[in-house]
C-alpha positions as CSV (number, residue, x, y, z in Angstrom):
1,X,90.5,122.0,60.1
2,X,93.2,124.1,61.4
3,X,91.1,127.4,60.8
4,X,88.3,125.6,63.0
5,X,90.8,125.1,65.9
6,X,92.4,128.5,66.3
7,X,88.5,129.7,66.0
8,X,88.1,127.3,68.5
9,X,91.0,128.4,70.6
10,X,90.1,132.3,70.2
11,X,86.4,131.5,71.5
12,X,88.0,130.0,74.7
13,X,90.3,132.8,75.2
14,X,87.2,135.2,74.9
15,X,84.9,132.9,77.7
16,X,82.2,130.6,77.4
17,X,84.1,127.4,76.8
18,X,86.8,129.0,78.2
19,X,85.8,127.7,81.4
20,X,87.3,124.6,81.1
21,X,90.8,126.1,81.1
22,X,90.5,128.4,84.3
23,X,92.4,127.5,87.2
24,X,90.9,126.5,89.9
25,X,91.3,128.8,93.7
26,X,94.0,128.9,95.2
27,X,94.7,127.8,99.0
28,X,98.2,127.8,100.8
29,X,100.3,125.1,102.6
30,X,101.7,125.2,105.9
31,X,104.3,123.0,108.6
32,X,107.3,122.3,110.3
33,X,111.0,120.9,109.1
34,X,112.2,118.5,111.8
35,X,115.5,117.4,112.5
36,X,115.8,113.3,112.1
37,X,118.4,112.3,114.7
38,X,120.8,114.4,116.3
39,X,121.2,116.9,116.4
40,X,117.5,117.3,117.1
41,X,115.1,120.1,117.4
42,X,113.6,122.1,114.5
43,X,115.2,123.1,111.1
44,X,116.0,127.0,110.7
45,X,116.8,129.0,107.3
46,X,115.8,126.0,105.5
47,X,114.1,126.4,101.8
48,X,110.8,124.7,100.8
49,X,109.4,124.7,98.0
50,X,106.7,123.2,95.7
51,X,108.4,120.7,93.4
52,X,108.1,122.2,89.6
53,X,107.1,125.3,90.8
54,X,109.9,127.2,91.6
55,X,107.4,130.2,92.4
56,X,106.1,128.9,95.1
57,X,108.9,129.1,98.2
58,X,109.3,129.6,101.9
59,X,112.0,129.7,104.3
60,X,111.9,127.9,107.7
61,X,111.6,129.7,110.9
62,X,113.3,129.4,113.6
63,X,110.8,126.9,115.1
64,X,111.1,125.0,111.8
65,X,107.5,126.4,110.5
66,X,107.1,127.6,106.7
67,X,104.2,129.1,105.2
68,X,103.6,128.8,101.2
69,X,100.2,130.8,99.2
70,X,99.3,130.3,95.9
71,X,98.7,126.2,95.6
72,X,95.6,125.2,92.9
73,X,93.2,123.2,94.5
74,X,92.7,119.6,92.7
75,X,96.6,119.9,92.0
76,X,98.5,117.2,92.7
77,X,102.1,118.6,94.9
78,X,105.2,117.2,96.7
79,X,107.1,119.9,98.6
80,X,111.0,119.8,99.4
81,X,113.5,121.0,101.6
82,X,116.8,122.2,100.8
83,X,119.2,122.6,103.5
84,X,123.4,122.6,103.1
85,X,124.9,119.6,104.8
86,X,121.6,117.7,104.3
87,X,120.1,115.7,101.7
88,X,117.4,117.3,100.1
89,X,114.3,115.7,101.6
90,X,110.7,115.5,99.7
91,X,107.2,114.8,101.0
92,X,104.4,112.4,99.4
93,X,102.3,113.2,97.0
94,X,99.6,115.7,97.8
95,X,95.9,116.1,96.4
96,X,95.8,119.8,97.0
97,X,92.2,120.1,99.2
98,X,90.0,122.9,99.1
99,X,91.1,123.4,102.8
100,X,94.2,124.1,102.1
101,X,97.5,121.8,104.0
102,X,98.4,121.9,107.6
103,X,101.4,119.9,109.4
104,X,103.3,119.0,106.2
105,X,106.0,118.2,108.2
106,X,109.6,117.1,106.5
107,X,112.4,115.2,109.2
108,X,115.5,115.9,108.0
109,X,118.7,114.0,108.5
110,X,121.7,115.4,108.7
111,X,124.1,114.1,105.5
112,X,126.0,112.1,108.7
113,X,123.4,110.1,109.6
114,X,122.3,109.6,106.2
115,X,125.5,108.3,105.0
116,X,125.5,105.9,108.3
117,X,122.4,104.6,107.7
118,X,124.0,103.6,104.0
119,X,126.7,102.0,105.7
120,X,124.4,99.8,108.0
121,X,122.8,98.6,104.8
122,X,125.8,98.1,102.8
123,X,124.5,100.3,100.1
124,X,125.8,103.0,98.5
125,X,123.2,105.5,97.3
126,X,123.5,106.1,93.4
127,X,122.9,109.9,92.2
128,X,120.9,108.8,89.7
129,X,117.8,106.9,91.9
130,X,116.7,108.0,95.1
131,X,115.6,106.6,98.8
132,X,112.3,106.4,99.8
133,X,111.3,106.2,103.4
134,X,107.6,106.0,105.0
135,X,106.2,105.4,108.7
136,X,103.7,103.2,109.3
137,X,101.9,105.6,111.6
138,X,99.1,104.7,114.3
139,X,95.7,105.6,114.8
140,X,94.9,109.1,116.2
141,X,98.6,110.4,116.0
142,X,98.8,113.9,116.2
143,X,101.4,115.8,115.0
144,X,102.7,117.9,118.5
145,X,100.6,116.1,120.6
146,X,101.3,112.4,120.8
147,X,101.8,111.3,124.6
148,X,104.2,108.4,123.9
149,X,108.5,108.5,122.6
150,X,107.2,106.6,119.3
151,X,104.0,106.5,117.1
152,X,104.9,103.5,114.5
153,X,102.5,100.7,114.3
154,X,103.6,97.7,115.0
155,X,103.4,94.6,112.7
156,X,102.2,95.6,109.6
157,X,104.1,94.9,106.1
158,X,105.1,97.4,103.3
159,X,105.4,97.2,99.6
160,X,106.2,99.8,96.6
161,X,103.6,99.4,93.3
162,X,105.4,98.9,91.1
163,X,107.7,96.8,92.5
164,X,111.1,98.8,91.6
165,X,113.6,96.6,89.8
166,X,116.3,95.0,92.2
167,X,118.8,95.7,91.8
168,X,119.5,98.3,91.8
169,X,116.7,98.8,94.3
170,X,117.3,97.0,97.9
171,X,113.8,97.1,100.3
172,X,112.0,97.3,101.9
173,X,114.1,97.3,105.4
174,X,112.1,97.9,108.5
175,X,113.6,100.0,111.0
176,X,114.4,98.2,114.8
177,X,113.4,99.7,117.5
178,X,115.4,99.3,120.4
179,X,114.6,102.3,122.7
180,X,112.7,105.1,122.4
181,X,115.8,106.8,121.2
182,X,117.2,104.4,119.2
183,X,116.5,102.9,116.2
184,X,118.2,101.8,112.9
185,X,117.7,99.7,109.6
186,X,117.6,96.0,110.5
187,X,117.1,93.3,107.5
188,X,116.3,90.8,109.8
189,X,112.9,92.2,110.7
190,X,110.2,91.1,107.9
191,X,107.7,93.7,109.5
192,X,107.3,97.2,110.9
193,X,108.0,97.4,114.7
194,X,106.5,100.4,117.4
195,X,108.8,102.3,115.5
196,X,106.8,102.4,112.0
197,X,109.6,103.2,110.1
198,X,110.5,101.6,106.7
199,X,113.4,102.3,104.0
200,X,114.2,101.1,100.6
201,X,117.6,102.4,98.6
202,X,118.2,102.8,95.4
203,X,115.0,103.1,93.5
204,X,115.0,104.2,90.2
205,X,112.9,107.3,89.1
206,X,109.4,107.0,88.8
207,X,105.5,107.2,90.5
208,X,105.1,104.4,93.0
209,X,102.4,103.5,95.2
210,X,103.3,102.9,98.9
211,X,101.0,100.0,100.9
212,X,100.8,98.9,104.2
213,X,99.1,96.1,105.4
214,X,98.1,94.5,109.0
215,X,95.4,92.1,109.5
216,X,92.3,94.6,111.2
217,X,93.9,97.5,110.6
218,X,92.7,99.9,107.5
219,X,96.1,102.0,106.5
220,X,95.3,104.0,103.4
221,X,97.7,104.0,100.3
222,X,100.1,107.3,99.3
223,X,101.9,108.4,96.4
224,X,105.4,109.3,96.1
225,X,107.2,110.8,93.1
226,X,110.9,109.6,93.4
227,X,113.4,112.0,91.6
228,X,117.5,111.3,91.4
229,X,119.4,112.2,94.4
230,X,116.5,112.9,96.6
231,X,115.4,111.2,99.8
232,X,111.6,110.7,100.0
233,X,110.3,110.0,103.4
234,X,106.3,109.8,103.7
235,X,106.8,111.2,107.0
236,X,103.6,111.6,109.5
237,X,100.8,112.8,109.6
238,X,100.7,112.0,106.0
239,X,102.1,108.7,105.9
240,X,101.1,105.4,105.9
241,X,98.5,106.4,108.5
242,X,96.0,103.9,110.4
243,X,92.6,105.2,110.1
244,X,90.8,102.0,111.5
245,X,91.9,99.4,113.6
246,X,95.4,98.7,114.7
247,X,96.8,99.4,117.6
248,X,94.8,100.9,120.5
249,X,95.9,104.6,120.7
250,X,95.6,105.0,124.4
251,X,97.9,101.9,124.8
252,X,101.6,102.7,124.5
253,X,102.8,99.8,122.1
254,X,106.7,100.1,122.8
255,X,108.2,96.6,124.0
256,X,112.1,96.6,124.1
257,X,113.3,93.9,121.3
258,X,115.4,91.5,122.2
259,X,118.2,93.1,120.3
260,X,120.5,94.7,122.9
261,X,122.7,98.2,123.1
262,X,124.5,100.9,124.7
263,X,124.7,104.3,123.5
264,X,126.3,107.5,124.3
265,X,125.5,110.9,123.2
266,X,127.0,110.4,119.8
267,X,127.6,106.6,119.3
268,X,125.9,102.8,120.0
269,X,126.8,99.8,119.0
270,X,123.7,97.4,118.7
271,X,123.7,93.6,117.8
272,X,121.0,91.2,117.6
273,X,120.8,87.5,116.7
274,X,120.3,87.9,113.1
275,X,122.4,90.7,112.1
276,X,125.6,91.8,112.3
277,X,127.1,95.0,114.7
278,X,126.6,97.9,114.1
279,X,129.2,100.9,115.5
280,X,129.5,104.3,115.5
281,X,125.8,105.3,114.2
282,X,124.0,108.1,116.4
283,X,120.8,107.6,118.1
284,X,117.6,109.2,117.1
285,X,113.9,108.7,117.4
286,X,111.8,108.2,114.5
């Protein structure tokens, strides 16, 4: 039996039914590393790289871009960005396509606006689980060429598969959108608004399934793989994005909540009926 398997193995190192262990082509990965909030703009000298493959690296331009060779097609990829003073941010889950990947885009926050955003929960993010963050994204967004200040779809509900355990996971909290620079966790709202964005804290390691839902609209499913420490934002144009349905895309769908604030170039305080104040956190678009 064993003599038959190391036969075995030396006739698929030689060819034939070898075949079956060749990798496939390889195609390359390209995008842009955004900054999420002030200070804005895009992300220079930042590292990406293909998660488990430390081989496979790039260093962001000073537009934010980042070019990567050497991905298998059929493999299954999440990329991440490593920048001091920010928490290391990670993409979905990729099927790599014979194509190749374009737009892979990453928005950063700064470790500031992180930690804010953890105060406006109440939650303080534990080393050992991660965040995960999506967009519920609207039909025919573009990444660079979208006409409006936001590109969330409105009204539509998210859920993780599995359900992570809670606690220590707290989600999903949808993010508020109170102008078209402002926005911020708010676990009053029980679904997406203009702004898309959604937020959970705390989830434990694992694969989970990320699904939207809104009546007429077909939003397929994505993968993300969370790791300890890491924020994972299914960031567009490879988020939750509406292929059918939804929201026309030549309509902008931004109506001011009544939740009211005033912001300066660094601080806002916003309040609404349902939740309390919030102080000192930055504005930013989503």
């Amino acid at each position: 039996m064993v003599a038959s398997a190391v036969a075995l193995l030396v006739m698929a190192g030689a060819g034939g039914a070898g075949a079956a262990f060749a990798a496939g082509p390889t195609v390359s990965a390209d995008g842009y590393a955004d900054t999420f909030g002030p200070p804005f703009g895009r992300v220079d000298g930042g590292t990406v790289r293909v998660v488990g493959q430390p081989g496979l690296t790039a260093t962001t331009g000073t537009d934010g871009s980042w070019h990567i060779d050497g991905l298998t097609v059929g493999d299954q990829v999440s990329f991440e960005l490593i920048v001091p003073g920010r928490p290391v941010t990670q993409t979905k889950v990729f099927d790599v396509p014979v194509g190749g990947l374009t737009d892979v885009t990453f928005q950063s926050p700064t470790q500031q606006l992180f930690d804010g955003f953890a105060g406006v929960l109440g939650v303080t993010p534990d080393p050992a689980n991660c965040t995960v963050a999506a967009t519920v994204t609207r039909r025919g967004f573009v990444y660079g060429t979208w006409p409006y200040s936001t590109h969330g779809e409105p009204g539509a509900t998210v859920s993780m598969v599995p359900a992570p355990a809670a606690p220590p996971a707290d989600g999903p909290v949808y993010f508020n959108l109170v102008t078209g620079s402002l926005i911020w966790p708010d676990r009053a709202l029980t679904e997406t608004t203009a702004d898309g964005g959604v937020v959970w804290a705390n989830v434990p390691p694992g694969t989970y399934t990320l699904h939207a839902a809104k009546a007429g609209a077909v939003i397929p499913d994505v993968t993300v793989e969370c790791r300890p420490g890491v924020l994972v934002n299914a960031a567009p144009p490879y988020g939750l994005q509406v292929t059918e349905g939804g929201t026309d895309p030549s309509v902008d769908p931004f109506v001011p909540t009544t939740t009211t604030a005033s912001t300066s170039s660094t601080t806002s305080t916003t309040t609404s009926s349902a939740s309390a104040p919030v102080a000192a956190v930055p504005a930013f678009t989503g």
